[in-house]
C-alpha positions as CSV (number, residue, x, y, z in Angstrom):
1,X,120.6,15.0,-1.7
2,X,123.2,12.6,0.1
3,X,124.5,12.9,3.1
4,X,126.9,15.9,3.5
5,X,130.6,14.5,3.9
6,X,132.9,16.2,6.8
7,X,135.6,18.1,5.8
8,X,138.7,18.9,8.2
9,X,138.1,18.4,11.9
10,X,134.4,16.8,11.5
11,X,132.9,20.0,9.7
12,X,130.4,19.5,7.0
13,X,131.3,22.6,5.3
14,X,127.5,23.9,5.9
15,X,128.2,24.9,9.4
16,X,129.0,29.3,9.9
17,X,132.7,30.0,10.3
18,X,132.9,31.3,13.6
19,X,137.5,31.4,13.4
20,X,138.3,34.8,14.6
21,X,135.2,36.6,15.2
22,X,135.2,37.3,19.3
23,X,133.1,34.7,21.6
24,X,130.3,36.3,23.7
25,X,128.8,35.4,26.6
26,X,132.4,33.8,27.5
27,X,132.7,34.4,31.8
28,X,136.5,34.3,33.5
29,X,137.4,31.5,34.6
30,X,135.7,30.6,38.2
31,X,137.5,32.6,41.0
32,X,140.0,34.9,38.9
33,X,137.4,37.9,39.5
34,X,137.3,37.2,43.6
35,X,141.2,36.6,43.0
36,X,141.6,40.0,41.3
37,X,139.4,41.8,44.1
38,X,140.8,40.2,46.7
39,X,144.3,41.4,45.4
40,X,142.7,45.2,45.1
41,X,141.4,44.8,48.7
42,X,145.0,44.1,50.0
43,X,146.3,46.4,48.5
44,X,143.9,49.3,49.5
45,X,144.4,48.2,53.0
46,X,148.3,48.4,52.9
47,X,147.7,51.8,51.3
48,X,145.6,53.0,54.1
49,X,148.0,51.2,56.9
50,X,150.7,52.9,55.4
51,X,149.3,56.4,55.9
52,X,148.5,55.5,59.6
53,X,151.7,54.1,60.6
54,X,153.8,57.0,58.6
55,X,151.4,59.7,60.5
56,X,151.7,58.1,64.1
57,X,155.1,56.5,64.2
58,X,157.1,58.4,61.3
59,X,159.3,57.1,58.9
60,X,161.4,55.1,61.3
61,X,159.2,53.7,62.9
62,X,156.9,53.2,59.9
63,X,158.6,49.9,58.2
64,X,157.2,47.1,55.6
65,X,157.0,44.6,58.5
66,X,154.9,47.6,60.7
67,X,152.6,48.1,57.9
68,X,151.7,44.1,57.1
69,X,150.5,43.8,60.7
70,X,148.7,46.5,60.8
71,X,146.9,45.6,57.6
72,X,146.5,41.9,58.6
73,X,148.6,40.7,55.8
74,X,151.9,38.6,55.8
75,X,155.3,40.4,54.9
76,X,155.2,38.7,51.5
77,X,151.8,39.6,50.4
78,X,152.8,43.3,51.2
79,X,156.4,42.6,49.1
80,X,154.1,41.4,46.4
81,X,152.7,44.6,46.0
82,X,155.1,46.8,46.6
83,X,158.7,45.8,46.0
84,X,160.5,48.5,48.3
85,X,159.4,50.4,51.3
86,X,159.8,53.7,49.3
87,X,157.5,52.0,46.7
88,X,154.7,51.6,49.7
89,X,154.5,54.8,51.0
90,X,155.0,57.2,47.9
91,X,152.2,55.2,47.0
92,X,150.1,55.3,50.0
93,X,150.7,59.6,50.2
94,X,149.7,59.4,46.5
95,X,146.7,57.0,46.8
96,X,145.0,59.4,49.7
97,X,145.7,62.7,48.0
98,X,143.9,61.2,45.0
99,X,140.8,60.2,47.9
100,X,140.9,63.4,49.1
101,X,140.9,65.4,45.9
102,X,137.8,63.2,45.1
103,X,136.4,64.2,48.4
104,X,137.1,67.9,48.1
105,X,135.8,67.9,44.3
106,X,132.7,66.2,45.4
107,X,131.8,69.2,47.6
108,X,130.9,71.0,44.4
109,X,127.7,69.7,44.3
110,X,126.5,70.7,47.5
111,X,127.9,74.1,47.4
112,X,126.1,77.6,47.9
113,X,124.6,79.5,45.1
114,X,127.8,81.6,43.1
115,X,128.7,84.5,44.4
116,X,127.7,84.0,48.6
117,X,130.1,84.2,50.9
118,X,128.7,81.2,52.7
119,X,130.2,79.1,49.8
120,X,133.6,80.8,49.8
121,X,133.9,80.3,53.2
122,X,133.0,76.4,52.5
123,X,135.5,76.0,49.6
124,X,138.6,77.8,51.8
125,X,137.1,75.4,54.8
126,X,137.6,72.5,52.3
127,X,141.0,72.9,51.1
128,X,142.5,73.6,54.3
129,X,141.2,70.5,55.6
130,X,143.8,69.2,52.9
131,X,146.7,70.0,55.2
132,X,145.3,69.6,59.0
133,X,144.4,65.7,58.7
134,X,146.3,62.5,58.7
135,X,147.1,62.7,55.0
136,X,149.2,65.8,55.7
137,X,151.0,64.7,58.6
138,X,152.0,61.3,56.9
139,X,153.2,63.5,53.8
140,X,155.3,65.5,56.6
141,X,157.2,62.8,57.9
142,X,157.8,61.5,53.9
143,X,159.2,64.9,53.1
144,X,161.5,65.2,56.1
145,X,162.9,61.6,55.7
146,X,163.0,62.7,51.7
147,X,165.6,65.6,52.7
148,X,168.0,62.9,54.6
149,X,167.7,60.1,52.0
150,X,168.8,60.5,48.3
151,X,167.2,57.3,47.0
152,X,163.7,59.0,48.4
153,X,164.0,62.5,47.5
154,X,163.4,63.0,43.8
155,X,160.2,60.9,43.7
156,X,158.5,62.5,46.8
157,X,159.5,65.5,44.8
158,X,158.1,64.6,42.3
159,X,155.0,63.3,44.1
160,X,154.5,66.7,46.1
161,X,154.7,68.4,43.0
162,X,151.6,66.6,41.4
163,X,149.4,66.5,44.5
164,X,150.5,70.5,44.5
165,X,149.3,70.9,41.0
166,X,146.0,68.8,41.8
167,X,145.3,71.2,44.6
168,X,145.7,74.4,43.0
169,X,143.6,73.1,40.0
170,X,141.0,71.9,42.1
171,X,141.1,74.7,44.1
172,X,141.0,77.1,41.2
173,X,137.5,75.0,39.8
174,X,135.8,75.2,42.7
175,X,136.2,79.2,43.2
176,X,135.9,79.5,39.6
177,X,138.8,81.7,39.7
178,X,139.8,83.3,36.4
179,X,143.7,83.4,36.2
180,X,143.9,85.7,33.6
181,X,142.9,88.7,35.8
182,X,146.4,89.9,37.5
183,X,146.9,88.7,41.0
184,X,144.1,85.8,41.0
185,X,146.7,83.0,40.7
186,X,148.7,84.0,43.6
187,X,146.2,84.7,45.5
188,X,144.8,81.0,45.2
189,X,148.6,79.7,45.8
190,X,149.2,81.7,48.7
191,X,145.4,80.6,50.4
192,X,147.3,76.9,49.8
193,X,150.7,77.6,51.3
194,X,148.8,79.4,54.4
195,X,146.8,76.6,54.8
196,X,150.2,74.2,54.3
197,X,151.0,76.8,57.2
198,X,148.0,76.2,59.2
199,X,148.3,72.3,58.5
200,X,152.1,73.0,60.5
201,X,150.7,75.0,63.4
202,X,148.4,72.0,64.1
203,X,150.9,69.4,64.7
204,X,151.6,70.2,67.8
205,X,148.4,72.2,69.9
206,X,145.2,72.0,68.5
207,X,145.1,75.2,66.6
208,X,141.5,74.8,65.5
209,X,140.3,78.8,67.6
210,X,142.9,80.4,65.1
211,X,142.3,78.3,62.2
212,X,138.7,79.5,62.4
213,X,139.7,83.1,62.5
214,X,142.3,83.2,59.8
215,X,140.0,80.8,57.7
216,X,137.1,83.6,57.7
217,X,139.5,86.9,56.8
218,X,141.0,84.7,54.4
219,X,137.4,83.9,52.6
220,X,136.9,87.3,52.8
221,X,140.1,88.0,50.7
222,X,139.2,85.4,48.4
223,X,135.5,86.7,47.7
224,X,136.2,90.0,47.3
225,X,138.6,89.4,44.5
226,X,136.5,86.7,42.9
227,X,133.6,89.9,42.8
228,X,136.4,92.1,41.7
229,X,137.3,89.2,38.5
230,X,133.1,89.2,37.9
């Protein structure tokens, strides 16, 4: 046979067509995945920052500039990110409910066998943590500024009313409440609004001797309607 004579672009026509089939084994260009984590690592920290500042200084104290420093980034790099201050710390309150619920849902698997008290009493423990930490005193100070300022008000509704939903579902999984049976859904939402309550009483004395007392008659309550749904 002769030699084999190149058709367009140097192929000899023998070669396989590789046009439109995907290329493996093809990496990112050098640095974009460092660029890409160093941009998710920023932006954790100004997250986290946010949350500090908004729980120890409020929101007037709590601005853009406030939050940069703290998370050892420039003004610009936090403007990247997040546009507007409301923007930051909707975000932040969002970002650590979202931990928190992963936290609380973890628990799960190291839980008491079904049916003790020991592991009601963990579970009630658990979700009124949710309202006596930073997280909940951060999501104070957004709510209150929320009531003064139009602009901020219907998205921390908003937000309030998906990390409320989050809870009660979580909550519900863990006790493996059945809200079918009559009462059962109240009683879950009114075990989170007295620990919303609790969360309140411990802003200003440490209100742990109390907690520890209305947390146990409140497990109580929960258990014995959780054996009264069995």
């Amino acid at each position: 046979m002769g030699a084999l004579t190149p058709s367009h672009g140097g192929r000899t026509g023998n070669e396989p067509r590789t046009e439109g089939r995907p290329r493996t084994g093809v990496r990112p260009p050098a640095g974009k995945e460092p660029q890409q984590e160093r941009s998710r690592a920023t932006r954790r920290k100004l997250l986290e920052a946010a949350i500090s500042c908004l729980a120890e200084r409020g929101w007037s104290g709590s601005t853009v500039s406030v939050v940069a420093e703290r998370a050892g980034v420039s003004r610009g790099a936090a403007q990247h990110h997040f546009r507007t201050r409301e923007d930051l710390f909707t975000a932040a309150v969002e970002h650590v409910a979202e931990k928190r619920q992963g936290a609380l849902k973890a628990v799960a698997h190291n839980l008491p066998p079904a049916g003790s008290i020991a592991r009601t009493w963990i579970i009630v423990e658990e979700l009124v943590g949710l309202y006596t930490g930073p997280l909940f005193r951060a999501a104070l100070h957004l709510w209150v500024a929320a009531s003064d300022e139009e602009q901020l008000r219907e998205r921390v509704t908003a937000l309030e009313a998906r990390v409320g939903r989050e809870a009660h579902r979580t909550a519900v999984a863990l006790l493996d409440a059945d809200e079918s049976v009559p009462g059962v859904r109240e009683t879950v939402q009114g075990l989170l609004d007295m620990a919303r309550g609790l969360g309140l009483a411990n802003l200003l004395t440490d209100d742990s001797a109390r907690r520890e007392r209305v947390v146990e008659q409140w497990s109580k309550i929960i258990d014995d309607l959780l054996r009264l749904q069995g």
